[in-house]
C-alpha positions, 0 to 999 in steps of 0.5 A, spaced: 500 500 500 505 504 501 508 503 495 502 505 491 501 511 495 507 514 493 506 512 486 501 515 485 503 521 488 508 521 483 503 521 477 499 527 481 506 530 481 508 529 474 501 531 472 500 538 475 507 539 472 503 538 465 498 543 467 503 549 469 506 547 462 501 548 459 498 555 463 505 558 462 505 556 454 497 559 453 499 565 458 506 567 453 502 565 447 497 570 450 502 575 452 504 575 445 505 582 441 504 584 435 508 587 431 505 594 429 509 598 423 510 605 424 504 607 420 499 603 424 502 606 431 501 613 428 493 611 426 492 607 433 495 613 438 490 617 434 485 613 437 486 616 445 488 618 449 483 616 454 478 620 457 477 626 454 479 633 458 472 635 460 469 642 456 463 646 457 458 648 452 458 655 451 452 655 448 448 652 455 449 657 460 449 651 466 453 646 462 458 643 468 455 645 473 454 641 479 447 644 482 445 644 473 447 636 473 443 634 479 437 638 476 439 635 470 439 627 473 433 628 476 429 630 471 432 624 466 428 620 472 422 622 472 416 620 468 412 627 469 415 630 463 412 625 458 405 626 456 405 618 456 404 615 463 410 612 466 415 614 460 421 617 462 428 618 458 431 613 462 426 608 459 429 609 452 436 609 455 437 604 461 443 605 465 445 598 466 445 597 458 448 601 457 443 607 456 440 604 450 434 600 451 436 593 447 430 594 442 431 594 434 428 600 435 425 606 440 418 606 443 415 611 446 408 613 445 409 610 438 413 605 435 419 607 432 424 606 426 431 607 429 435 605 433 436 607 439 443 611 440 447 610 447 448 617 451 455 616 454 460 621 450 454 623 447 458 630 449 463 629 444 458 630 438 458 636 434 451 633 430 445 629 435 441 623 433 443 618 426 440 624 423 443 631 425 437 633 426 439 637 433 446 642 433 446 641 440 445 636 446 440 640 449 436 642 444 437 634 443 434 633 449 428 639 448 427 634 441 423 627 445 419 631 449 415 634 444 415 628 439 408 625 438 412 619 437 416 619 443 415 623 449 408 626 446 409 632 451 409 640 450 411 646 453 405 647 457 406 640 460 413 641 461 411 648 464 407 645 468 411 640 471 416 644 474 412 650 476 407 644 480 414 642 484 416 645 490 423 641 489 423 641 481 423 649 482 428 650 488 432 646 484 432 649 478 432 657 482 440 653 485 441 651 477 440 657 474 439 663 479 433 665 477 426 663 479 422 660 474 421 663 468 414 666 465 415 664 458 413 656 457 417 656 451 424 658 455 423 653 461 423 647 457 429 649 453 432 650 460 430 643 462 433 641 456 439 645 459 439 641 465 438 634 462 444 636 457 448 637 463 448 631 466 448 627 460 454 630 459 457 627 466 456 620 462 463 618 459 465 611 458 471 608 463 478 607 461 478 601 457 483 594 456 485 598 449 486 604 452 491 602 456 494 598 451 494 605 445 497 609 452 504 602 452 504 603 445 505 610 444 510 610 450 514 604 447 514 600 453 511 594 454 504 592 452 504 585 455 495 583 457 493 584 451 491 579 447 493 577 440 487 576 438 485 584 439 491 586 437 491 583 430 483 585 430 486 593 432 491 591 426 485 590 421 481 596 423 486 601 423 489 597 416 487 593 411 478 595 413 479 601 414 474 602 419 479 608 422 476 612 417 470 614 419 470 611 426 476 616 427 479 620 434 479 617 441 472 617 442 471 612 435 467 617 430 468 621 426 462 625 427 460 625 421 455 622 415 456 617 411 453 613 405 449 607 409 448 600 405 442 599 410 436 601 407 431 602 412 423 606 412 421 613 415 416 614 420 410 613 414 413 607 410 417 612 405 425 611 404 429 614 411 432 619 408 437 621 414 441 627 414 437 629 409 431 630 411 435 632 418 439 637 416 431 640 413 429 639 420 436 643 424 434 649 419 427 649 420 428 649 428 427 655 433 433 651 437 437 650 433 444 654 435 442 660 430 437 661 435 435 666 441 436 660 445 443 659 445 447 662 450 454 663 446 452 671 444 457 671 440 454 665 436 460 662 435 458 655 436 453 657 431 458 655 426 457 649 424 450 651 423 451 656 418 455 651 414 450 645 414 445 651 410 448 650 403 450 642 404 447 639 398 446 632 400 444 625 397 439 621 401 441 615 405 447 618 410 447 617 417 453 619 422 458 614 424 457 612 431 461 611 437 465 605 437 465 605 445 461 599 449 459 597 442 459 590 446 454 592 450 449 597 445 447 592 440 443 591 436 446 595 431 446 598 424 442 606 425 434 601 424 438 596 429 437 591 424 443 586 425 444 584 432 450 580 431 457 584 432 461 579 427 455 581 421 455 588 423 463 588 420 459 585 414 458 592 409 463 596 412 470 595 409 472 601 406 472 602 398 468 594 399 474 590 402 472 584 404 474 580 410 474 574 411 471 570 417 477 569 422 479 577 420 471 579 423 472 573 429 480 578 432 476 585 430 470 582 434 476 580 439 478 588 439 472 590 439 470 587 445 476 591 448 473 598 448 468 597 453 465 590 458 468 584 454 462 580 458 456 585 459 452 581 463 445 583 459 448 579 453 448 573 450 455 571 447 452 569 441 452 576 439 458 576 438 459 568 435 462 570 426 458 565 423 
């Protein structure tokens, strides 16, 4: 008995040798760097650094204050502001997905046609919504409430609310330094203030890329990355040019871009994206062109007064924000794709092909720039077919 005793003990031995072997073999095989040309270091350090110094917006006059954000943060809680009972723009933009609500497409007081836009970063955008149909956050956030589609409220509603709530007024009278004003019109654009406020407080963490993109610039070691993101981050920033459009450290460029997805407007007629939203931002009494803007010199309006002689073809719609992408789906701007691999599909610059193990390490890197595992998703969202 003794003698079997130690002989197993041997095998044991031999075999938890065998296993740390073989930890350390996929431990080095992940650790393992590739090999990023000059080129491809120039166009990856582009793609941060990580976060973004804060700005305030000129153009809302409360823009980065505290009292202004917790106002801000309780109004995007509150289902008073809504004309539908129990709506309220946490509804449609839930914060543990992410801020968006996992549906192909929004619903408010009516179904919509597209697909809901995350808010963290929102922020960084010089043009709101898939359309560009706003040219500021707030002016963003005044647009559900007044759609009969989303919120179906007025500025009497909204008014109403405010004047009605002891709390809500202390909180805007902290906010703005003001009582509250007479003109139903001028408190709901300082709702919509207050709302852009705190959405502007909502910015993605540093991510796993993050800290590979900062080793990287610096030279130094970029060991706990994985290959397969690597070689995924190699592709977009190369061979499927998707660095071209999902530009900059917040992965957008901002601007519109022909979609291969066609989708149908609110009556059945072709979506017309920015088309049809730029048609919406020049006839808006919002817009930054405006009497409610707060920049008095107009400055931020420069863009605004650009956009009027744009002449667009149809079907354009702005590049998203690449950040969380694990979490947000599902994608495409009518949230027709649900899977991230089939989403890669028809975005190859110049009509690049990528081959099934290309989309699979592109995938890899894309789950780097947010949460690789959210819990509300189920991982054959993410599975190349």
């Amino acid at each position: 008995m003794p003698k079997r005793r130690t002989v197993s003990h041997h095998r044991v031995a031999k075999s938890l040798a065998l296993a740390l072997l073989l930890l350390l073999a996929v431990g080095s095989a992940a650790a393992q760097s590739v090999k990023f040309a000059a080129d491809e270091r120039e166009r990856v350090a582009t793609l941060g650094p990580w976060p973004p110094p804060a700005k305030v917006d000129p153009s809302n006059r409360v823009s980065g204050q505290p009292a202004a954000i917790a106002l801000g943060e309780r109004l995007f809680s509150t289902a008073s502001l809504s004309g539908v009972g129990g709506l309220r723009c946490a509804s449609c933009h839930e914060q543990w997905r992410g801020f968006v609500d996992g549906r192909t497409t929004g619903r408010g007081a009516e179904p919509g046609t597209r697909n809901t836009l995350p808010l963290r970063n929102v922020a960084l955008q010089r043009w709101f919504g898939w359309d560009g149909a706003n040219d500021s956050l707030w002016a963003q956030s005044v647009r559900p409430m007044l759609d009969p589609r989303e919120m179906k409220s007025s500025p009497a509603r909204v008014a109403a609310l405010m004047r009605g709530d002891a709390d809500l007024a202390a909180r805007y009278a902290k906010a703005f330094g003001a009582p509250l004003p007479a003109d139903d019109e001028a408190l709901l654009v300082d709702v919509g203030k207050a709302l852009a406020a705190y959405q502007e407080t909502l910015v993605s963490a540093r991510t796993p890329f993050d800290e590979f993109r900062d080793a990287l610039a610096r030279g130094t070691e970029t060991g706990g990355y994985s290959t397969a993101a690597q070689r995924g981050l190699r592709v977009f920033v190369g061979k499927g040019q998707c660095v071209a459009c999902h530009a900059g450290p917040n992965f957008s460029d901002g601007a519109f871009h022909h979609s291969l997805v066609a989708s149908r407007g609110p009556e059945g007629e072709p979506d017309t994206g920015r088309q049809r939203g730029l048609q919406s931002l020049l006839a808006s009494r919002f817009n930054l062109l405006g009497r409610y803007n707060d920049d008095v010199a107009r400055a931020t309006a420069v863009h605004t007064r650009e956009a009027a002689s744009e002449t667009l073809a149809t079907g354009l719609f702005r590049t998203p924000s690449l950040r969380e992408v694990a979490a947000t789906g599902p994608y495409m701007h009518d949230g027709s794709v649900e899977n991230l691999c089939d989403a890669l599909k028809p975005h190859a610059e110049g009509g690049v092909e990528l081959s099934r193990s290309e989309r699979v390490d592109v995938v890899a890197f894309l789950r780097t720039l947010g949460e690789a595992r959210p819990p509300h998703v189920d991982e054959r969202v993410f599975l190349c077919r």
